[in-house]
N, C-alpha and C positions, 0 to 999 in steps of 0.2 A: 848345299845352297848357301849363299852368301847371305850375312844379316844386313838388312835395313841400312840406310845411309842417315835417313832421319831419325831420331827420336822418336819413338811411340807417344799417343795421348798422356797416355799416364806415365811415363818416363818425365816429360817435360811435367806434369803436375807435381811428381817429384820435386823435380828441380827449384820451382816456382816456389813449393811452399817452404823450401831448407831456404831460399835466401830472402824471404818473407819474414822466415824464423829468427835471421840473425847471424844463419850457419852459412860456412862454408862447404857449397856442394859438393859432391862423388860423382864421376861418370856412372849411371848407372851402368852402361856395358862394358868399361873396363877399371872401373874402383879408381880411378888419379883424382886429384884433388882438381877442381875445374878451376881457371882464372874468371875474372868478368874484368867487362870495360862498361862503365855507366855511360849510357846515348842520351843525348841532349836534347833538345829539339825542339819544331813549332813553327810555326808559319809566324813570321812578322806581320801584325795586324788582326790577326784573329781572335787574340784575348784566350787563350791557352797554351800549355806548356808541357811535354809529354817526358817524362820520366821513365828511360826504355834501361834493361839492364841487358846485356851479350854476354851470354855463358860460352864459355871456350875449351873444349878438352884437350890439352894440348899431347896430349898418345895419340888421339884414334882420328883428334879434329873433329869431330861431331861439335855442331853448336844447337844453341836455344837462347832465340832472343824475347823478351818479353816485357808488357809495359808496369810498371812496380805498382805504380799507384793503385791503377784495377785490380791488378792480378790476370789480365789477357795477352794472350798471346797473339801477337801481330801479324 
């Protein structure tokens, strides 16, 4: 049987709390070093501002995108 295309809950909580930490994250399913791209964003005129981080594993491509400030996942 083939694994998951997604990330598990607790895979991406992983994730979430290593770049919360400061660290650079690990695929958990194949150990690489993940990249990230910081997402911008917000509607013009709404009076907020969303702080989104895109984890990229660039072996398997798995990603996990999530908003920094909360700590939620999108």
């Amino acid at each position: 049987m083939a694994e998951a295309a997604r990330y598990t809950a607790d895979e991406e909580k992983a994730l979430k709390a290593a770049v919360l930490a400061g660290e650079t994250p690990m695929c958990p399913r194949c150990a690489v070093r993940m990249t990230h791209r910081p997402i911008g964003g917000g509607s013009f005129g709404l009076g907020y501002h969303r702080q989104r981080e895109w984890l990229l594993c660039p072996s398997c491509r798995r990603s996990s995108i999530f908003d920094v400030k909360r700590g939620t996942r999108l």
